[in-house]
C-alpha positions in Angstrom: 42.4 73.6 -18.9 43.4 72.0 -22.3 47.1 71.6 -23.5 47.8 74.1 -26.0 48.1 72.1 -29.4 51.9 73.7 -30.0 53.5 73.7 -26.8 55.5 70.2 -27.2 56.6 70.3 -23.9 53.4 71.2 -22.2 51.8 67.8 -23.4 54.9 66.0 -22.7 54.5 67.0 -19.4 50.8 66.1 -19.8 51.5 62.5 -20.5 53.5 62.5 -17.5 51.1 63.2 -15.5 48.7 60.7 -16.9 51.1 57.8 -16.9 52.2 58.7 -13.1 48.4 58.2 -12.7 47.9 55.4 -14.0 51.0 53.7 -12.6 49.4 54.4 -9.2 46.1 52.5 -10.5 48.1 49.6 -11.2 49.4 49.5 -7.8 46.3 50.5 -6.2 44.6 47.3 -8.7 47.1 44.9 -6.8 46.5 46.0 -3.4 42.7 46.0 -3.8 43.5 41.9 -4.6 41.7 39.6 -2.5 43.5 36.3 -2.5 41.4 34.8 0.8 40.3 32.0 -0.9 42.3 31.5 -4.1 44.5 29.0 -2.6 43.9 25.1 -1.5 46.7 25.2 1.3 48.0 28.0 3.7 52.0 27.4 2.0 50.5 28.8 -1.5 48.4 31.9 0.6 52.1 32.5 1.8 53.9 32.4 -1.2 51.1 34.1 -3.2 50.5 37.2 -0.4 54.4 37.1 -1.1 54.4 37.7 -4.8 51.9 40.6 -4.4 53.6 42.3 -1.9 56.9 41.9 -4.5 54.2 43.2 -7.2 52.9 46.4 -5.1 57.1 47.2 -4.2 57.7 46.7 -7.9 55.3 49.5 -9.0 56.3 52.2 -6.5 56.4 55.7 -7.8 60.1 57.1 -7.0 60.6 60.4 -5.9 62.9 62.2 -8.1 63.1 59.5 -10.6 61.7 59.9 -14.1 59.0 57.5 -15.3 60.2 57.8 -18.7 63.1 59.5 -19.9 62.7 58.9 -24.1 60.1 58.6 -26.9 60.6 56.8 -30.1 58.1 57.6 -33.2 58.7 54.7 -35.7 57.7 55.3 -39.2 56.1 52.0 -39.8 54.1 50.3 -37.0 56.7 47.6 -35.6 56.5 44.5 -37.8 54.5 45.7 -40.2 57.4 47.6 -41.6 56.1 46.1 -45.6 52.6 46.9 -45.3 51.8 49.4 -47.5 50.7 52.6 -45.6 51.5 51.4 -42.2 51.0 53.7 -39.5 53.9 55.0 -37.3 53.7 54.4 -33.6 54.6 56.2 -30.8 56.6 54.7 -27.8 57.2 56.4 -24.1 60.8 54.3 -22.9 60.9 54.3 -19.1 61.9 52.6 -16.2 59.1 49.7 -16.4 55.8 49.1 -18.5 52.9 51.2 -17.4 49.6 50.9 -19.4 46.3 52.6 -18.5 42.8 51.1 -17.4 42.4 49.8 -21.5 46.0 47.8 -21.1 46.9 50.3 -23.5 51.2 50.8 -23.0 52.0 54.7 -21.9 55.1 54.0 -20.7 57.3 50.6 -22.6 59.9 48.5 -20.7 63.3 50.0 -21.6 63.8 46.4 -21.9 61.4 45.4 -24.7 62.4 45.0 -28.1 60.5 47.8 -29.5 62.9 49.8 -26.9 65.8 48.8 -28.1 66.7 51.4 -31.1 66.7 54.1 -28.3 69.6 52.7 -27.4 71.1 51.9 -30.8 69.5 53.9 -33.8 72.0 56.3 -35.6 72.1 58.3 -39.0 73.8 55.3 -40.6 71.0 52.4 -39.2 67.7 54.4 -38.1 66.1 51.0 -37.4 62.8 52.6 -38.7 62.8 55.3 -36.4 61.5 58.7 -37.3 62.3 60.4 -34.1 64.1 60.2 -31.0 63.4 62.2 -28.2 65.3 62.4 -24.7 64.1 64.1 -22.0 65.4 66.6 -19.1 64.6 66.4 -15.7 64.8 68.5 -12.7 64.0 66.4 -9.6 60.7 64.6 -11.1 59.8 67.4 -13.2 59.9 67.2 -16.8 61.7 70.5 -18.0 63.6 70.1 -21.2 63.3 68.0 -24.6 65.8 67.4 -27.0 64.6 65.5 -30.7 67.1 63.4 -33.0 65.6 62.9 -37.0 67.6 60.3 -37.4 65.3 59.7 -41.2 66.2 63.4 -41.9 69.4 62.9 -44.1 69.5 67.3 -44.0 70.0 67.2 -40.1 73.7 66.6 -39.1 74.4 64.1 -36.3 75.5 65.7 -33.1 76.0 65.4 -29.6 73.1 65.4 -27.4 73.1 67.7 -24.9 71.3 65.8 -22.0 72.6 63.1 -23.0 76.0 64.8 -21.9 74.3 66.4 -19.0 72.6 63.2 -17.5 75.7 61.5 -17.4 77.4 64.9 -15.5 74.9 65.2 -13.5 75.9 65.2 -9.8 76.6 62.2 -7.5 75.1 62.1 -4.2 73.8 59.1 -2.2 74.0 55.4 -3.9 74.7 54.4 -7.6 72.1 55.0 -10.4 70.9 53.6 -12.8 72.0 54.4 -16.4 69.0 53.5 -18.4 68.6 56.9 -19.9 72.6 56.9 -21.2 73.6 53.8 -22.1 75.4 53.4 -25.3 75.3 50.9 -28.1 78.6 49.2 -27.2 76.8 49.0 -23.5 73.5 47.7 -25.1 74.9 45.1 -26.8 76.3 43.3 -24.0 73.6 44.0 -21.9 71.3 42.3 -24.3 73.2 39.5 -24.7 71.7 36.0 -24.2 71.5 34.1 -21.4 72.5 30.8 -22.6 76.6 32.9 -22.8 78.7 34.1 -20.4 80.4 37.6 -21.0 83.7 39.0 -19.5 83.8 42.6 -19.7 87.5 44.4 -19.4 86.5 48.1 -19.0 88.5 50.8 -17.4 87.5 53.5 -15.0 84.2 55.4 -15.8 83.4 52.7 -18.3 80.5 51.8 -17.0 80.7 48.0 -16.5 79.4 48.0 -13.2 76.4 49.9 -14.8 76.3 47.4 -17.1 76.7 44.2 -15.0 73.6 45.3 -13.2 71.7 46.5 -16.2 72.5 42.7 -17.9 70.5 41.1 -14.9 67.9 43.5 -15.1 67.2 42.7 -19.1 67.6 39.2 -18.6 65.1 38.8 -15.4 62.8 40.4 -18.1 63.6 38.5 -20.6 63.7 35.3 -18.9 61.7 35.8 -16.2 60.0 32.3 -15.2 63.5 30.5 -15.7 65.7 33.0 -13.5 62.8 33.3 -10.9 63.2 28.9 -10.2 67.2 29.0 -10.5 67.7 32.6 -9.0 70.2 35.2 -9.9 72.8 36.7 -7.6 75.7 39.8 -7.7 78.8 39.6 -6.1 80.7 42.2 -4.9 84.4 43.0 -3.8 83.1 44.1 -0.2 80.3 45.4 1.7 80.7 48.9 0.9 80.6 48.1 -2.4 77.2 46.2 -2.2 75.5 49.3 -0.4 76.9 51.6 -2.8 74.7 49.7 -5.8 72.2 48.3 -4.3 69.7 50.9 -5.4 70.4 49.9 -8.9 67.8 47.2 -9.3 64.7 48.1 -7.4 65.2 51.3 -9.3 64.3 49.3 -12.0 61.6 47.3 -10.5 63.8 44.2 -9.5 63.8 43.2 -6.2 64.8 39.2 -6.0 68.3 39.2 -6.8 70.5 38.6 -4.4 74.4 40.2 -3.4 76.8 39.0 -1.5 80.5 39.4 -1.7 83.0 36.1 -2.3 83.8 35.7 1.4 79.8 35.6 2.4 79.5 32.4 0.3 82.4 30.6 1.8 81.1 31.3 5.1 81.7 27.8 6.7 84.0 28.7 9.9 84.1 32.1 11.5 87.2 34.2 10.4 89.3 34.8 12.9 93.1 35.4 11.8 94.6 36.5 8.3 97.5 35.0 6.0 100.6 37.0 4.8 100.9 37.2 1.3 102.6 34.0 0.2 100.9 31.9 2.5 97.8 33.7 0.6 99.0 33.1 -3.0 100.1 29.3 -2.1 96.0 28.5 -0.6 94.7 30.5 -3.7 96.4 28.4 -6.4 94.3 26.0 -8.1 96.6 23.3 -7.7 95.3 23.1 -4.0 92.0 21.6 -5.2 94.0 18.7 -6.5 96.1 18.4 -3.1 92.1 18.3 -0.9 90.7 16.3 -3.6 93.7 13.5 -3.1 93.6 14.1 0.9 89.6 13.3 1.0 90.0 10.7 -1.2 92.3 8.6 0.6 90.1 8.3 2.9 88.8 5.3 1.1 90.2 1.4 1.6 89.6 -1.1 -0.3 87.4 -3.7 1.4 89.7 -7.1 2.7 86.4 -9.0 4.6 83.6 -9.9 2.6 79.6 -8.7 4.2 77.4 -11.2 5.9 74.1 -10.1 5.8 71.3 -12.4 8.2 68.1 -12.3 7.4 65.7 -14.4 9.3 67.6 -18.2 9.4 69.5 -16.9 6.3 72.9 -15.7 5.7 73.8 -13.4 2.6 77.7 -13.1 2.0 78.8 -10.6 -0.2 83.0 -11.7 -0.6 85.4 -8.9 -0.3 87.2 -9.1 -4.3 83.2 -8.1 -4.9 83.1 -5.3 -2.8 86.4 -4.2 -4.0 84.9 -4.0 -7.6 81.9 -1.9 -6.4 84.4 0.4 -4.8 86.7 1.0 -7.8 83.3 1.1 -10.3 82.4 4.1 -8.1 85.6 5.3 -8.0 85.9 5.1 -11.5 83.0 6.8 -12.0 84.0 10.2 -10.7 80.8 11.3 -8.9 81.3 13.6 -5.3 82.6 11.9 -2.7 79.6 11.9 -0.3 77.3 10.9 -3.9 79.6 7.8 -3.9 79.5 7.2 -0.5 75.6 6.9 -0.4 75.2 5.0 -3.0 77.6 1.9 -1.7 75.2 0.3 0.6 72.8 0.3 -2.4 75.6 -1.4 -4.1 76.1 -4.0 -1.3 71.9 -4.7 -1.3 71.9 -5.1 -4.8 74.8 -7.6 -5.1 72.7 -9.3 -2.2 69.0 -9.1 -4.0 70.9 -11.1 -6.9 71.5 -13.7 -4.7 68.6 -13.8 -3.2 66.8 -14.2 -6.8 69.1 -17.3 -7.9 68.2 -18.9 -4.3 64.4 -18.5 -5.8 63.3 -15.5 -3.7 61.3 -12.2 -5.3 62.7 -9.3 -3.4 61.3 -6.2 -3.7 62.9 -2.3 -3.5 61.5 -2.4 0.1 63.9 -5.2 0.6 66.6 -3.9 -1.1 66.3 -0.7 1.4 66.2 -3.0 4.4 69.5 -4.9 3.6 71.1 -1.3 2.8 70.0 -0.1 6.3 71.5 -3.6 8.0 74.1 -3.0 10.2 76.5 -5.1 8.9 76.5 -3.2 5.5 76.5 0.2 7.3 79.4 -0.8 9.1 81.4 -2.3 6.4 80.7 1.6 4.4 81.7 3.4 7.4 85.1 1.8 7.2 85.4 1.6 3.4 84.4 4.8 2.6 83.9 6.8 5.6 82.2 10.1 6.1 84.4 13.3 6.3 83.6 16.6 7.4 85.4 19.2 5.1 86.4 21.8 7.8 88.5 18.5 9.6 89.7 17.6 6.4 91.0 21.5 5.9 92.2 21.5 9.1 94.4 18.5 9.4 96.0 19.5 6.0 97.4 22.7 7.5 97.9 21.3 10.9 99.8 18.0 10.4 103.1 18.2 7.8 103.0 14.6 7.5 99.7 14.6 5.9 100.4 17.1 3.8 103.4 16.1 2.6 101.6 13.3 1.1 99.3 14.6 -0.5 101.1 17.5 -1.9 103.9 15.7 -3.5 104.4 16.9 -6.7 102.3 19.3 -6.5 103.4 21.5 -3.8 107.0 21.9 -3.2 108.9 22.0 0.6 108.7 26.0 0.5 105.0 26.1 -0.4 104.1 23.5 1.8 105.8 24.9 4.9 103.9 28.4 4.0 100.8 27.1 4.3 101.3 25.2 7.5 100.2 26.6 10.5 102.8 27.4 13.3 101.2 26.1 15.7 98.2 23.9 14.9 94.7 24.2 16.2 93.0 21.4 18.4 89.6 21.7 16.8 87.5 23.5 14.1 86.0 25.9 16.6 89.4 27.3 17.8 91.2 27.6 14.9 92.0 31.0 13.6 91.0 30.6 9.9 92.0 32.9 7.4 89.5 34.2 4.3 91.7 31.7 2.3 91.2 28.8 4.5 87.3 29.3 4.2 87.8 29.0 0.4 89.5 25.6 0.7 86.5 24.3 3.0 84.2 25.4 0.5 86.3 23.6 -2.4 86.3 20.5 0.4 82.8 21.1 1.0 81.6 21.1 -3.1 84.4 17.9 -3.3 81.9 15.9 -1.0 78.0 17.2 -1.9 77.8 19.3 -4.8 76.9 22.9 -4.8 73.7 24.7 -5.6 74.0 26.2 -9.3 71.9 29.5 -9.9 70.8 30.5 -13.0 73.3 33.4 -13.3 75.9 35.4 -11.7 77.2 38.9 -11.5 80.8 38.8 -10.5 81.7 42.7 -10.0 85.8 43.8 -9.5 87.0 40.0 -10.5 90.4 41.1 -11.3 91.6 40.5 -7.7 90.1 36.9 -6.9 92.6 34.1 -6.7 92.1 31.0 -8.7 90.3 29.0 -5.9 88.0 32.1 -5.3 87.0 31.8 -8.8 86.4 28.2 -8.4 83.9 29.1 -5.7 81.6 31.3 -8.0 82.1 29.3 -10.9 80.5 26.2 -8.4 77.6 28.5 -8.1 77.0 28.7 -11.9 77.9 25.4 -13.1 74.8 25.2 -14.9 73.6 29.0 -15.1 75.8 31.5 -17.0 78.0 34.8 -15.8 78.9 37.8 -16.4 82.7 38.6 -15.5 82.9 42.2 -14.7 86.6 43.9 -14.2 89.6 46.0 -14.9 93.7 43.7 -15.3 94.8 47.1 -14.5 93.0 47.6 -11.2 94.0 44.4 -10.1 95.8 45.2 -6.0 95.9 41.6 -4.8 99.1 39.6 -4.8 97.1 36.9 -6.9 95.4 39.0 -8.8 94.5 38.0 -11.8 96.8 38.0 -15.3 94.6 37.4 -18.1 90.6 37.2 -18.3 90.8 33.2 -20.3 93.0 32.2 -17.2 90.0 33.5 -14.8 87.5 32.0 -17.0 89.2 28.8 -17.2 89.4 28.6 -13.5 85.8 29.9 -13.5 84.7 27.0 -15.7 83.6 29.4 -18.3 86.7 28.7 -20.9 84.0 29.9 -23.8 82.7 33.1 -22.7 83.1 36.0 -24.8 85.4 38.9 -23.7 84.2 42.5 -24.5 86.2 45.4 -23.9 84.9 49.1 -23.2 87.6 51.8 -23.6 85.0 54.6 -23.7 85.2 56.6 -20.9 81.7 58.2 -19.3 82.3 58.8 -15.9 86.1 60.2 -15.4 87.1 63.6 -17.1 89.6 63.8 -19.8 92.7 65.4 -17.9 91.7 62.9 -14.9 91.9 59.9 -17.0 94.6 61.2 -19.7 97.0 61.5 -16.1 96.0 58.2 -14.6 96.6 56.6 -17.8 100.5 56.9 -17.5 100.8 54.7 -15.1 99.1 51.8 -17.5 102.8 51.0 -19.3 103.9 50.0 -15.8 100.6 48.1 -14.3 99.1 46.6 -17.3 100.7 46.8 -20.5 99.0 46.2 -23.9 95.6 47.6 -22.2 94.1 50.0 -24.3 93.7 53.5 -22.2 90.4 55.0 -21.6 89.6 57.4 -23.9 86.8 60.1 -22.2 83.9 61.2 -24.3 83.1 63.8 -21.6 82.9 67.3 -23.6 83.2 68.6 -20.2 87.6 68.5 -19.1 87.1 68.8 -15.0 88.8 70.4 -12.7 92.5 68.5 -12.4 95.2 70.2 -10.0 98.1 69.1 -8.3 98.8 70.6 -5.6 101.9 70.5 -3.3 101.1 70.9 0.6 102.9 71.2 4.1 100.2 69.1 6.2 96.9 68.0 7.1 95.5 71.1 7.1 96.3 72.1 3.5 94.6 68.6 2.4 91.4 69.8 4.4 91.5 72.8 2.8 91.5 71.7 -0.2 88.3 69.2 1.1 86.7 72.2 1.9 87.3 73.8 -1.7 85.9 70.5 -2.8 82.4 71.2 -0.9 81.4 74.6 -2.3 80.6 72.5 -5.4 77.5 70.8 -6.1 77.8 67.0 -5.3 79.5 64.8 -3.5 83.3 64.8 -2.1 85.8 62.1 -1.3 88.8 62.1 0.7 91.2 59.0 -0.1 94.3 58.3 1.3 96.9 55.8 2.0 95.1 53.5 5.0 97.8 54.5 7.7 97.0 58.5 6.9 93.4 58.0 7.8 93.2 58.7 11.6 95.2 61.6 11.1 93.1 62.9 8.7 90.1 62.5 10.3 91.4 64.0 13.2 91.9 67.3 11.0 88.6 67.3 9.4 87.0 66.6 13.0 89.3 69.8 14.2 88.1 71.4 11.4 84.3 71.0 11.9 83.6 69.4 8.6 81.3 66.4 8.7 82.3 63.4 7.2 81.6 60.0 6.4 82.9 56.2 5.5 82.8 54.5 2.9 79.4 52.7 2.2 77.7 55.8 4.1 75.0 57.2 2.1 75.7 60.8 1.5 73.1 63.7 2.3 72.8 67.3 1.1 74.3 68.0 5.1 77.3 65.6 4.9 78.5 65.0 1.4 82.3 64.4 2.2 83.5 60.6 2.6 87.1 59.8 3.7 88.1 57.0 2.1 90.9 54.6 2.7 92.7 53.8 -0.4 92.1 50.0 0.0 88.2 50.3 -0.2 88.2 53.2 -3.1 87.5 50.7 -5.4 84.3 50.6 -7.6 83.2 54.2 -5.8 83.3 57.4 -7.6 82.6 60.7 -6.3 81.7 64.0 -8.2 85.2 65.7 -6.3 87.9 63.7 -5.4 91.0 64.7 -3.2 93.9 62.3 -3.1 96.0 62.7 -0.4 99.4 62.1 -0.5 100.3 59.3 -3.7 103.6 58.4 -2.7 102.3 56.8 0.7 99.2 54.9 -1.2 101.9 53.3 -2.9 104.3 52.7 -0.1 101.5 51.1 1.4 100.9 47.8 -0.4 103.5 44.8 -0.9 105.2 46.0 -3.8 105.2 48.7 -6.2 102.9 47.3 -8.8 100.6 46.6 -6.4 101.0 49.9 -5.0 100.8 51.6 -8.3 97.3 49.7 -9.3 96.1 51.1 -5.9 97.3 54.7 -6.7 95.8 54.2 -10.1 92.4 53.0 -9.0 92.6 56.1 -6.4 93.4 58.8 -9.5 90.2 57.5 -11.2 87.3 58.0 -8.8 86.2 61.4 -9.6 83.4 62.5 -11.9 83.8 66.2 -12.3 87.4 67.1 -10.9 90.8 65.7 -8.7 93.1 67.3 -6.3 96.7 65.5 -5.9 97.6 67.2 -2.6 101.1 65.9 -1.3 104.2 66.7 0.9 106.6 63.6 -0.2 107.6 64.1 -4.2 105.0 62.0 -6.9 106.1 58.5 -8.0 108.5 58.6 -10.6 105.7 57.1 -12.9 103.6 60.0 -13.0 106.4 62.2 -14.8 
């Protein structure tokens, strides 16, 4: 049956349908492939069968997920904008590029240039476009439209409807994506280059995780080849955090890009025992890379017996003020410490293939490998500049005062030193009980001796609360790829956490990146966020508060209660809305709390647990809240989140982080009276 010429909607729908189809003859093109004989050696069949099985994944079909989500009708075709009587064109923005069996595009790369004034077009700069149109969805169906003539100077601007709607829209199960609502203070930074690295400060609901993710989604497009040799990678505060977004990208067709949090790439020893707080600040400050880098280094001697290398009936003497000048050249040189300590006996043959020349002998590299691999030069570098494991380095630094007293003087004082030393010291590596920290300093120690793999660029989500030598440890994995530095100075809860964003980037080697703020709120209501926002004078001052665009206020209660009971009651209140639900609380309240919702017979689950339509309640201790949201959000008993950390700012940027969770409404329950901050 034909589409009815003026029913807009009905062909809409219509193109839909077509693209869907010919996304699935894409896929169905790659899997009819036969790559049997397309390769000279069984490693390429691998690695080819591998990037088609990427391909096919790539072009799934989601369930529920619109294919496209906006149209752009240009008035000029792109380019061509000074060609008399140029045609308009007509673009379909989606999720990925779809074209049918002609290569003809039905559905453009939200990433693509020509893409790009959906994002950022207005009345005052149309960019050449005619018409904007965003679409509604139910599910996967296409139900609503709503059109922009943004080249119509009669039609006011206003607020788009869906636009408000989309970003409203219910939470359950992991993050989405936000390629249908990003904004042009979003789109910028997400399209920034890749040579840069960007900080973003954004508050709650700002969307800088969003945008994070969105960044190395637009740049694996953009620079595809490059990031697919040098690799890309996000890193998270912790594991619930990773599962929470790790739908994000293969929603957008990107499936190679690794997460891990900070703790999985310093995974040298197995963690077995934690640090209090200032022995935790003291191992975090940068100054202890100076203090390792002095311990490994005086490891090396300086030579006092020359090298006699035999060869056949010859003898090759290499004196010892010689050797000591090849030591200091490569000490002078600055290169890693196991670098240097390779290229010595190359050193040593070299010095003895001169001699060998002025005798009237041609030796060859083949002979200048032989002398390197004599035994008297390999024992001369093995006690000249011997080989050092950095967990034994680590180790005897926090196990013997003696050495550490040396090697932290002047950097260290008495106080910090005896902080950091262990009470009663380990007898090897495998039984120690190493702390998170202690696994940062190996990896420091490790990157000191062999230098660490650099990717072409890194994600680094919730960076407020690394310490100095945590930043160090990303910044080793970018040394020659670029970042983006994703966080929030007043959600920092760690005693180290961090003061200023050009102090982080220093640490992080990135002293040139550019620092964006986002202070537009899209994810927390207005009375939500106005009521978090008085605690900023006392956590961060000089940040600018969040300011929500939501036209929508949320529900916002505070509610006084005698018990557990009342709190699940209020959970329970929570539910009869559409969405998702989280309970937080003050980590000690937990077991009590689920005690009464298990009493109760309401379902719940923990943080990192997908939610379902059966279960959509999460109890959530207040020290993993951060980075989740939830459409309902009931905090339990303030007073105690606070009481619960080290001090009261810390406490207060936990309550803080706690009060800014919820999407569509907050209930403060409580029995002991609200800080004095939130007056």
């Amino acid at each position: 049956m034909s589409t009815p010429i003026d029913d807009p909607l009905a062909r809409e729908r219509s193109h839909l349908s077509a693209s869907r189809s010919a996304l699935r003859a894409m896929r169905e093109g790659v899997e009819a492939l036969d790559i049997s004989d397309v390769t000279a050696n069984w490693v390429n069949a691998e690695a080819l069968a591998h990037q088609v099985e990427e391909r096919i994944k790539a072009l799934a079909d989601l369930s529920g997920t619109p294919l496209f989500f906006g149209r752009l009708d240009y008035l000029h075709a792109p380019g061509a904008e000074e060609a008399e009587g140029a045609e308009g064109e007509r673009f379909y923005i989606g999720r990925r590029h779809v074209h049918d069996h002609d290569g003809d595009p039905m559905v453009i790369d939200w990433r693509a240039p020509v893409s790009q004034p959906f994002y950022r077009a207005s009345k005052k700069d149309p960019m050449d476009i005619a018409l904007r149109r965003r679409f509604g969805y139910t599910g996967g169906d296409l139900t609503a439209y709503e059109d922009e003539h943004l080249s119509d100077p009669a039609e006011a601007a206003r607020t788009s409807k869906l636009l408000q709607q989309e970003i409203e829209r219910p939470r359950v199960g992991p993050m989405r994506d936000i390629v249908a609502t990003i904004q042009p203070e979003q789109d910028e930074i997400v399209r920034s280059g890749l040579s840069g690295t960007v900080c973003v400060q954004g508050g709650p609901g700002t969307g800088k995780t969003a945008v994070g993710l969105h960044r190395v989604a637009y740049l694996l497009y953009a620079h595809r080849e490059r990031l697919a040799r040098t690799g890309t990678l996000v890193i998270g505060p912790n594991r619930s955090f990773l599962h929470y977004i790790e739908q994000v990208l293969p929603a957008l067709g990107e499936l190679a890009v690794q997460q891990a949090t900070v703790d999985d790439l310093v995974a040298h020893i197995e963690i077995k025992g934690t640090d209090d707080a200032t022995a935790a600040v003291v191992k975090g400050d940068a100054r202890l890379a100076r203090v390792l880098r002095r311990a490994l280094y005086s490891h090396v001697t300086m030579p006092t017996e020359p090298v006699v290398v035999v060869r056949g009936s010859r003898r090759w003497r290499v004196p010892a003020y010689e050797l000591v000048e090849l030591v200091r050249e490569l000490l002078d040189r600055d290169i890693r410490y196991g670098a240097a300590r390779e290229a010595l006996p190359q050193r040593i043959a070299h010095a003895v293939l001169v001699q060998m020349e002025r005798s009237g002998e041609a030796p060859d590299d083949r002979v200048q490998d032989a002398v390197a691999r004599n035994s008297a030069v390999k024992a001369a570098v093995k006690a000249v500049w011997p080989a050092v494991d950095p967990a034994k380095l680590v180790l005897r630094l926090l196990s013997d005062a003696e050495f550490l007293a040396v090697h932290a003087e002047g950097i260290l004082d008495e106080d910090e030193q005896k902080a950091i030393l262990w009470a009663k010291p380990a007898r090897s590596v495998k039984s120690a009980k190493w702390s998170a920290a202690d696994a940062v300093l190996i990896d420091e120690a490790t990157d000191l001796i062999q230098r660490t793999h650099s990717l072409g660029h890194v994600v680094l989500d919730e960076a407020q609360d690394l310490s100095p030598m945590q930043y160090r440890a990303v910044g080793r994995r970018c040394t020659t790829g670029s970042a983006t530095v994703l966080g929030d100075l007043a959600q920092g809860t760690t005693p180290w956490a961090t003061r200023s964003w050009q102090e982080a980037l220093a640490h992080l080697g990135k002293q040139d990146a550019l620092v964006e703020e986002l202070t537009a709120g899209f994810r927390v209501p207005t009375d939500v966020i106005t009521y978090a926002s008085r605690l900023l004078p006392h956590i961060a001052p000089g940040l600018t508060p969040v300011v929500s665009i939501r036209e929508n206020p949320g529900h916002f209660e505070i509610r006084p209660v005698s018990g557990g009971k009342d709190v699940v009651e209020a959970c329970r209140e929570s539910l009869r809305h559409e969405g998702s639900t989280g309970l937080i609380a003050a980590d000690a309240r937990v077991p009590e709390l689920a005690e009464a919702l298990t009493e109760a017979g309401i379902p719940y689950l923990g943080p990192g647990e997908e939610t379902t339509e059966d279960t959509r309640l999460t109890l959530v201790p207040a020290s993993l809240a951060k980075g989740l949201e939830y459409d309902y959000v009931v905090l339990d008993d303030p007073r105690a989140v606070v009481d619960g950390e080290p001090d009261e700012r810390t406490g207060l940027r936990r309550l803080y982080v706690a009060l800014t969770r919820a999407v569509s409404g907050l209930t403060v329950t409580h029995t002991a009276p609200l800080p004095d901050q939130l007056a």
